[in-house]
C-alpha positions in Angstrom: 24.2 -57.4 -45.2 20.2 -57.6 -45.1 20.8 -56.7 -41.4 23.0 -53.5 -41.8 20.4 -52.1 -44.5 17.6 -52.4 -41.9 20.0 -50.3 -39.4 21.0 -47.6 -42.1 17.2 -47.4 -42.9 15.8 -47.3 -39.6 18.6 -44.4 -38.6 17.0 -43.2 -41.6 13.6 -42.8 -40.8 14.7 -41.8 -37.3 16.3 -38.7 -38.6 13.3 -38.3 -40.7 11.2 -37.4 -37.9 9.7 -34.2 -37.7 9.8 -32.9 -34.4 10.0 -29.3 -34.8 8.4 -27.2 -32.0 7.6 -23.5 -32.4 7.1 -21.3 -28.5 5.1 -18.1 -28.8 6.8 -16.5 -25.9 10.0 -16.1 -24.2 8.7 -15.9 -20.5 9.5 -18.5 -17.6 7.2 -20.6 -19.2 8.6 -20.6 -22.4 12.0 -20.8 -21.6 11.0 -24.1 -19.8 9.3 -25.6 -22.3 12.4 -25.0 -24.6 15.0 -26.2 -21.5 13.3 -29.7 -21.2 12.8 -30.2 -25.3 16.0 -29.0 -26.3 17.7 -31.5 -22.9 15.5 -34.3 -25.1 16.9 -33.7 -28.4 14.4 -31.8 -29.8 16.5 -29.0 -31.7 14.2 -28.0 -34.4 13.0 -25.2 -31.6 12.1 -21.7 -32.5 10.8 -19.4 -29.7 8.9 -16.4 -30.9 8.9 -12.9 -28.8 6.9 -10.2 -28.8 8.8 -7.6 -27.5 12.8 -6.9 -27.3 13.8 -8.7 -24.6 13.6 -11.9 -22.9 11.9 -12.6 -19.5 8.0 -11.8 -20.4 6.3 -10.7 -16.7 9.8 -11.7 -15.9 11.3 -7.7 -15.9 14.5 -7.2 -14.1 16.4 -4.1 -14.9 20.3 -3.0 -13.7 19.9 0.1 -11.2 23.1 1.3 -9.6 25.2 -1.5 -9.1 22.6 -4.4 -8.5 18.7 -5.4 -10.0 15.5 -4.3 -9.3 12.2 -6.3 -10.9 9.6 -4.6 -12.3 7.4 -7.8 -12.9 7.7 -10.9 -10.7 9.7 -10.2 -7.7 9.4 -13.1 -4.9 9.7 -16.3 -4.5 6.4 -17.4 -2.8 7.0 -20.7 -0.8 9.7 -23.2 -0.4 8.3 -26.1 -0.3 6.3 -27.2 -3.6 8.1 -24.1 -5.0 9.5 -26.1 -8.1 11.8 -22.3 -8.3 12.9 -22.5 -5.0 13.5 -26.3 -5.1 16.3 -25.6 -7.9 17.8 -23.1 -6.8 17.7 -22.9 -3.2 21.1 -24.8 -2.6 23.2 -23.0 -4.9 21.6 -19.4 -4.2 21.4 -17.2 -1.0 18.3 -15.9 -1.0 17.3 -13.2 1.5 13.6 -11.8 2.5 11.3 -9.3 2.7 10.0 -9.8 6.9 6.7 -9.1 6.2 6.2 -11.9 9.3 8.6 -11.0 11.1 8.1 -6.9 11.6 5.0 -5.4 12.3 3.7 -2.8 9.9 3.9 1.0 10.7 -0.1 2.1 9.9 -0.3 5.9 9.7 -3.9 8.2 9.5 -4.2 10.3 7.0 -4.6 13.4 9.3 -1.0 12.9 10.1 -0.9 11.2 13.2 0.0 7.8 14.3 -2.8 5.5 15.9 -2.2 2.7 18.7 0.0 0.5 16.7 -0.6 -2.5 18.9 -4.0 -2.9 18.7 -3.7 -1.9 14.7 -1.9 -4.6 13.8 -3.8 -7.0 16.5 -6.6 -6.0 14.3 -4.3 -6.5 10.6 -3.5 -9.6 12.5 -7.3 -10.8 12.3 -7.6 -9.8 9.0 -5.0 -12.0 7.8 -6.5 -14.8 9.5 -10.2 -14.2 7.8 -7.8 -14.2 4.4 -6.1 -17.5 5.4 -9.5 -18.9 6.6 -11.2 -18.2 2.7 -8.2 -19.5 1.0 -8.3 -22.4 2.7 -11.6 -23.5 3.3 -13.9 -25.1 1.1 -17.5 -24.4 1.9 -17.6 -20.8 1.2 -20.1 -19.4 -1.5 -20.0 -15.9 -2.9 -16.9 -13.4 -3.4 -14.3 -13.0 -1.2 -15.4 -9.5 -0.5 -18.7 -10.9 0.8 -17.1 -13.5 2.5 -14.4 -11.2 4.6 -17.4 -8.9 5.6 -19.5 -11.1 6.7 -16.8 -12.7 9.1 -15.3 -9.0 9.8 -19.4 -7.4 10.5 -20.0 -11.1 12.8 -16.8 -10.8 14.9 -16.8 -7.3 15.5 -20.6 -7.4 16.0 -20.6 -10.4 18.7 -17.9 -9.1 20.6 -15.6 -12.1 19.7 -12.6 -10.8 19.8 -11.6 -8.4 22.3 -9.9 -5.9 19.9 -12.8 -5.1 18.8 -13.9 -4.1 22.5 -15.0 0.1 22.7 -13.0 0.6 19.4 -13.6 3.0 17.3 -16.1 2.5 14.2 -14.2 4.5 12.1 -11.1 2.5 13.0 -13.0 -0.9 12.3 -14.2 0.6 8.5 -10.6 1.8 8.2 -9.2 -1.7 8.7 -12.0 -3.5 6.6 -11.1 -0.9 3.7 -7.4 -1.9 4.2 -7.9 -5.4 3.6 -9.8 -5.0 0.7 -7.3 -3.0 -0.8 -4.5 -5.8 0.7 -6.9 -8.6 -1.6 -6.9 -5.9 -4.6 -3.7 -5.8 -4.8 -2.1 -9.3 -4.2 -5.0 -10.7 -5.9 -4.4 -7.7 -9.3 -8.2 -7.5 -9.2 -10.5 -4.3 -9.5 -12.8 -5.5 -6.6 -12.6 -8.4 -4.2 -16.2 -8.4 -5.2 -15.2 -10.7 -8.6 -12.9 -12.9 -6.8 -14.3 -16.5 -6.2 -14.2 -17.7 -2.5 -14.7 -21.2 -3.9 -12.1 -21.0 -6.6 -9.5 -19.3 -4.0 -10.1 -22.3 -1.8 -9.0 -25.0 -4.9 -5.2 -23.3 -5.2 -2.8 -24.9 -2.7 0.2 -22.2 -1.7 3.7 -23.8 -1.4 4.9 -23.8 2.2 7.3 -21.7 3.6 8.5 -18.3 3.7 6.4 -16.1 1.0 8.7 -13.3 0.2 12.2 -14.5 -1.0 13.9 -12.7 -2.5 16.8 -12.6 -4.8 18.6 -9.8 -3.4 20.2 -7.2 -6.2 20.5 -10.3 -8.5 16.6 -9.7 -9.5 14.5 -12.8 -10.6 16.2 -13.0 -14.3 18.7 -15.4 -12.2 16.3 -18.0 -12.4 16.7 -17.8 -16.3 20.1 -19.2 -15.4 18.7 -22.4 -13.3 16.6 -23.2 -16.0 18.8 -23.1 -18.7 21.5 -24.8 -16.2 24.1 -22.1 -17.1 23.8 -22.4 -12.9 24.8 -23.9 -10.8 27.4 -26.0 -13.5 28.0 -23.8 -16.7 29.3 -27.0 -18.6 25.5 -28.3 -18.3 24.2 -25.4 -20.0 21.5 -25.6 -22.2 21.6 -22.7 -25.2 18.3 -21.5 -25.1 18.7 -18.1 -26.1 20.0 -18.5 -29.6 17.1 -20.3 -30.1 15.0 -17.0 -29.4 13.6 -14.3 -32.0 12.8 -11.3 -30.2 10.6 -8.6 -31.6 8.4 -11.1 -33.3 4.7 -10.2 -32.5 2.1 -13.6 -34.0 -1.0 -11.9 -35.7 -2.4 -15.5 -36.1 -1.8 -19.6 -35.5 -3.3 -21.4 -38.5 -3.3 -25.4 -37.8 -5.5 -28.3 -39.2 -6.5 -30.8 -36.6 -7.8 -33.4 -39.8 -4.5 -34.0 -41.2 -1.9 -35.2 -39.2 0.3 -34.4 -41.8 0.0 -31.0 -41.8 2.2 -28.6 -39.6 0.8 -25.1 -38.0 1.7 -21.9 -39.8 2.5 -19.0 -37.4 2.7 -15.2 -39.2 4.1 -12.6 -37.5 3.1 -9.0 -37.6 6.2 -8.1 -40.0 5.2 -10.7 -42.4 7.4 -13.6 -41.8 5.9 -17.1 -41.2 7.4 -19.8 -39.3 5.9 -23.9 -39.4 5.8 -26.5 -37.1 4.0 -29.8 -36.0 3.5 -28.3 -32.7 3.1 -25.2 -31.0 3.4 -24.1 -27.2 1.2 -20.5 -26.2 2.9 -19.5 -23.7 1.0 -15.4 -23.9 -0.8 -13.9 -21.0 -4.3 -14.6 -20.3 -4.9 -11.0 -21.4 -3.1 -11.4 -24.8 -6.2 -14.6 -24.6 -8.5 -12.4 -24.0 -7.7 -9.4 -26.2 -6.9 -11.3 -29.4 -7.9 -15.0 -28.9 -10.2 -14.7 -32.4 -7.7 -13.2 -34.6 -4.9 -15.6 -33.2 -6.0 -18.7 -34.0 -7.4 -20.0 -37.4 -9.6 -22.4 -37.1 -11.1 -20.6 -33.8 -10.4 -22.4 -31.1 -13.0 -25.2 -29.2 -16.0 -22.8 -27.7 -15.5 -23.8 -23.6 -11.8 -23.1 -24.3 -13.3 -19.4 -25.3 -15.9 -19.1 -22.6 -12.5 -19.7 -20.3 -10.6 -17.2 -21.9 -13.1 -14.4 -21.9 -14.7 -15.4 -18.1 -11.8 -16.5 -16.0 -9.8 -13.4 -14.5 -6.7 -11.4 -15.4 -6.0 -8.6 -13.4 -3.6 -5.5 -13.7 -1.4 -4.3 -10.6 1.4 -1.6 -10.0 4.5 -1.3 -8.6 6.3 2.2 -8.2 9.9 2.2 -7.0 11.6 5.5 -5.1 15.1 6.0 -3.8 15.9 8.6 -1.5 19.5 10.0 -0.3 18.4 8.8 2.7 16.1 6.4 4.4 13.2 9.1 6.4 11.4 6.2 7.6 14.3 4.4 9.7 13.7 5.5 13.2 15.6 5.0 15.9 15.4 1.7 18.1 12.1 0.8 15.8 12.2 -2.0 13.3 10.8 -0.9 9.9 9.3 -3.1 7.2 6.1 -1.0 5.3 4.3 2.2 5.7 0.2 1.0 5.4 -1.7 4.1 5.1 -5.3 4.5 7.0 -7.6 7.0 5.0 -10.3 9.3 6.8 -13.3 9.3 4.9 -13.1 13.2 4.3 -9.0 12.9 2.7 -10.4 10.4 0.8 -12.8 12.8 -0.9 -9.8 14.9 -1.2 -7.8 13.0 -3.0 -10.3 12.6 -5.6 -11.2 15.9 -5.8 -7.3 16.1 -6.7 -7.3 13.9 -9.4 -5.4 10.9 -7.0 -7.8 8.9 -6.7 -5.0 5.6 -7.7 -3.3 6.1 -4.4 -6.4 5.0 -2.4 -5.0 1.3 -4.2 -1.7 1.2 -3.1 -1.6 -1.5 -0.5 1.6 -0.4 1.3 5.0 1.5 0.7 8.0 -1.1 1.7 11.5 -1.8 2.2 13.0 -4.0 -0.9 15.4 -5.6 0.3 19.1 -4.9 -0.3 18.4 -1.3 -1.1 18.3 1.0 2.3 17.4 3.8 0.8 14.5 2.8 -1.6 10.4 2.5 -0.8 8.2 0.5 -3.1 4.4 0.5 -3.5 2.4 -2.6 -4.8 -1.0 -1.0 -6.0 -4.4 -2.7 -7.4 -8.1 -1.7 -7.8 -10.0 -0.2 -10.0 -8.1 3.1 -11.0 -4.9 0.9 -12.4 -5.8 3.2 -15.6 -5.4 6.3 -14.3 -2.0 5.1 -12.4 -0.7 3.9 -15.9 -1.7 7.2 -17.5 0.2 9.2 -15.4 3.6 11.4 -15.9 6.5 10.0 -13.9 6.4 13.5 -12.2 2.9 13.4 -11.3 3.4 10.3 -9.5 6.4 11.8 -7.8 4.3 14.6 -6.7 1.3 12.3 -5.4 3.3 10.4 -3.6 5.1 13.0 -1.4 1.9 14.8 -1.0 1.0 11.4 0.5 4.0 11.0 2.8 3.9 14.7 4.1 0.7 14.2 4.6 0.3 10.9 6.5 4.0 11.8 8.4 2.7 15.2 9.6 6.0 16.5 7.8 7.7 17.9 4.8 10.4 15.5 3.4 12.9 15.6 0.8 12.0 14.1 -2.7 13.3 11.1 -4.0 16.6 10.9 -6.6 14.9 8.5 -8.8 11.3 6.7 -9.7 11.0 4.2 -11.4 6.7 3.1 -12.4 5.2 -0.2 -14.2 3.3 -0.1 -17.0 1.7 -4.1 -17.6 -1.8 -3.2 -18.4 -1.2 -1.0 -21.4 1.7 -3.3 -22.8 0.0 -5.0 -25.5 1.9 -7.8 -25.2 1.0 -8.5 -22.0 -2.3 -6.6 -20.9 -2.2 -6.8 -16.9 -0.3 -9.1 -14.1 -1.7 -11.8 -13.5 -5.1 -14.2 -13.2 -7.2 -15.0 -10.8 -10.6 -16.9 -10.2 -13.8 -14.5 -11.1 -16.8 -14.9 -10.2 -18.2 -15.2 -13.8 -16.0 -18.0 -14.4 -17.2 -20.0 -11.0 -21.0 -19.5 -12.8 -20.2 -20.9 -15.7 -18.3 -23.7 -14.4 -15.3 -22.7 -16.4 -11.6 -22.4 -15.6 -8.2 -23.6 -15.3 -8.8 -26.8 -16.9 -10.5 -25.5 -20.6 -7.9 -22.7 -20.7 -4.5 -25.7 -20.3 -6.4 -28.1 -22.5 -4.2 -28.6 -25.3 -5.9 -28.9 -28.8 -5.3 -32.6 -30.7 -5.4 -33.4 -33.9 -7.8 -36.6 -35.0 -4.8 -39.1 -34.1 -4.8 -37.7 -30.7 -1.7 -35.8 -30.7 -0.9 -32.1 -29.5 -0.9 -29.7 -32.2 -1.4 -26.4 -30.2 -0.2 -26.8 -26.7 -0.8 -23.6 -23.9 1.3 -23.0 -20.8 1.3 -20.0 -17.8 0.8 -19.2 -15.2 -2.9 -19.0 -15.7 -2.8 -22.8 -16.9 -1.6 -24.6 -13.5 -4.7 -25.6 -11.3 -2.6 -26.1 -8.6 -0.6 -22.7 -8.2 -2.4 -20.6 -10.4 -0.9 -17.2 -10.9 1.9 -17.8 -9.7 5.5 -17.6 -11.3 6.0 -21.4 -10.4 3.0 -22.6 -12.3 4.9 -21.2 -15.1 7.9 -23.5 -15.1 5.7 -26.2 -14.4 3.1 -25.6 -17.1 6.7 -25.1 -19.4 7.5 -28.2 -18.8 3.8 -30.0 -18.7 3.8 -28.9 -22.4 7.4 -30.1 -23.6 6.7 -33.4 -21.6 3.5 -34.0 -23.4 5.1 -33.1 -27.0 8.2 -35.4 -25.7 5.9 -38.7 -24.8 4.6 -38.9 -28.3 8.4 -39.8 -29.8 8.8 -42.2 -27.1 
């Protein structure tokens, strides 16, 4: 009987257990964190949201009879890819053949320059890019860096494109790159990106751009919560979700381990738990890290949050009746636009100065008849602040212009608008130069915060939190599922 009594009373204190786990944030990282706890049986979860949907930098909306993403778009890599590696064998995925098709580079005074020695020279660019990312004994920016190995080839007479070329040609194709970095990197200037730090991420192998066709990147919602590729697996993540619940402030006690973290929301309800996944942006960090969290949280951690990087970039989507730039018997991928000094000072004059930071205008795939341009740089505000109709009418100014012809206007423009969402405050994060200084980065701003019996109370996953893929929508699932698997080894 003795025997039974110590069963019932160890079930007991089994059940007893407190294990409940609130998520500030319903992005990919999130949404991982909950998919492994709640596959553990950890079902006192509570996600919190911010804003009235699910999906965080996640955005994919319906348009006509498919999905377009406003936020994350591609899968970058195969190999490594923790997305692609779950997905790739139940899903088709196509691609964007940015390797495959040479880009169509246009001058700004409306003609169309050698395009075989253009992209011989974009060729080389790419390779000083690759050779920075991938080296480690580079000091400096990456803008200091690329000139100096542009300025030395072009100047030594290395490479034989360079041969009799025109100087205003050589400046044009340095200015492109940096625009290129400004905008795949979401930074204001190459200037504030680390060479060093650049060279410490590893990129998953493979093909860069896949892409999801007119499902849109919300699909891999599906994978995660194993609604795909067998619906009887699924895991019901989204009851578990409260959307348009903002946090105002995280108050936890690392000197009793009894104690659980109160979270209070902007509308006045408050939610406890004995732990607590951030899942934010680095901007939300940034923005409101001293309000957020009571007590304030471990000073590196801070010197992190307010020196490591978080950038803004834009995406602006138009569809035409018809596709203008399909010509016949030549393959078409992006428009990259070369700027004469003397149109740049007209553009600014004209109050467009963001165009000089849009990197290219290109096909999306699975939609003929649309163009979409991926901006950076330092006039993000200005692109944000504009009407929808203003940057209708920049843009065709901009394609007359470089195509020496006037062109019908699009049916429909669609614009992002990351940096001015509170909730989210820009893209993405990347390694700054302040943050190389101060010998502060990934590893402060993952850290999770313990109480005094060494246990996670306040846990932080991102994008911004993976050291190996930094930035990049795979770190998210992985830091999601770092955090539940560090909250899931202490019941074990």
């Amino acid at each position: 009987m003795w025997r039974v009594t110590l069963i019932f009373a160890f079930i007991s204190l089994t059940m007893a257990v407190d294990k409940s786990v609130i998520i500030i944030g319903s992005g990919i990282s999130g949404y991982s964190a909950a998919s492994k706890l709640l596959e553990n049986g950890f079902n006192d979860v509570i996600i919190l949201e911010a804003e009235d949907r699910i999906g965080g930098r996640i955005n994919t909306i319906p348009y006509d009879d498919g999905f377009i993403d406003l936020g994350a778009q591609w899968v970058h890599g195969q190999q490594g890819n923790i997305i692609y590696e779950m997905t790739h064998e139940h899903f088709d995925f196509g691609t964007t053949p940015f390797d495959d098709i040479p880009f169509t580079f246009l001058l700004s005074n409306g003609t169309k320059p050698n395009q075989e020695l253009i992209n011989a020279i974009s060729k080389l660019c790419f390779e000083i890019d690759h050779k920075i990312y991938t080296g480690d004994t580079f000091t400096g920016s990456f803008g200091d860096m690329f000139i100096g190995i542009y300025d030395g080839i072009v100047a030594n007479g290395s490479s034989p494109v360079f041969k009799d070329l025109d100087p205003v040609i050589v400046k044009m194709m340095k200015e492109t790159s940096e625009r290129n970095i400004n905008g795949y990197a979401a930074i204001k200037s190459w200037f504030d990106l680390s060479a060093k730090l650049c060279a410490r991420e590893e990129l998953a192998q493979g093909s860069q751009h896949n892409t999801w066709r007119r499902k849109g990147f919300k699909t891999v919602f599906d994978f995660i919560s194993k609604k795909l590729p067998d619906p009887s697996q699924h895991i019901d993540i989204e009851s578990k979700v409260q959307l348009n619940k903002k946090v105002t402030n995280i108050k936890y006690n690392i000197n009793d381990v009894n104690n659980k973290a109160v979270i209070t929301c902007a509308d006045g309800s408050a939610y406890e738990a004995k732990h607590v996944i951030f899942t934010p942006s680095l901007g939300v960090l940034k923005k409101y890290h001293e309000s957020l969290f009571t007590p304030a949280l471990p000073e590196q951690k801070v010197l992190a949050i307010k020196l490591y990087g978080f950038g803004a970039a834009g995406k602006i989507f138009l569809e035409f009746d018809e596709s203008f730039w399909i010509e016949e018997g030549e393959p078409f991928v992006a428009y990259q636009f070369l700027w004469l000094d003397a149109d740049k000072e007209e553009v600014k004059a004209a109050n467009r100065e963001w165009m000089l930071g849009i990197s290219a205008f290109y096909m999306v795939d699975e939609f003929p008849n649309m163009l979409e341009a991926y901006l950076g740089g330092p006039n993000i505000e200005e692109f944000e602040a504009s009407s929808d109709e203003k940057i209708i009418n920049d843009c065709m100014w901009a394609f007359e212009k470089f195509l020496g012809k006037t062109l019908p206007r699009p049916k429909a423009m669609i614009k992002t608008n990351w940096l001015t969402n509170e909730n989210f405050l820009g893209a993405y994060s990347y390694p700054s130069m302040d943050a190389e200084k101060a010998g502060v980065g990934i590893q402060e701003l993952a850290e999770s915060i313990n109480n005094n019996d060494g246990k996670p109370i306040l846990l932080f996953a991102g994008s911004a939190m993976d050291e190996k893929y930094p930035g990049n929508t795979h770190a998210g699932v992985r830091t999601g599922f770092r955090a539940a698997d560090e909250i899931i080894s202490i019941y074990q």
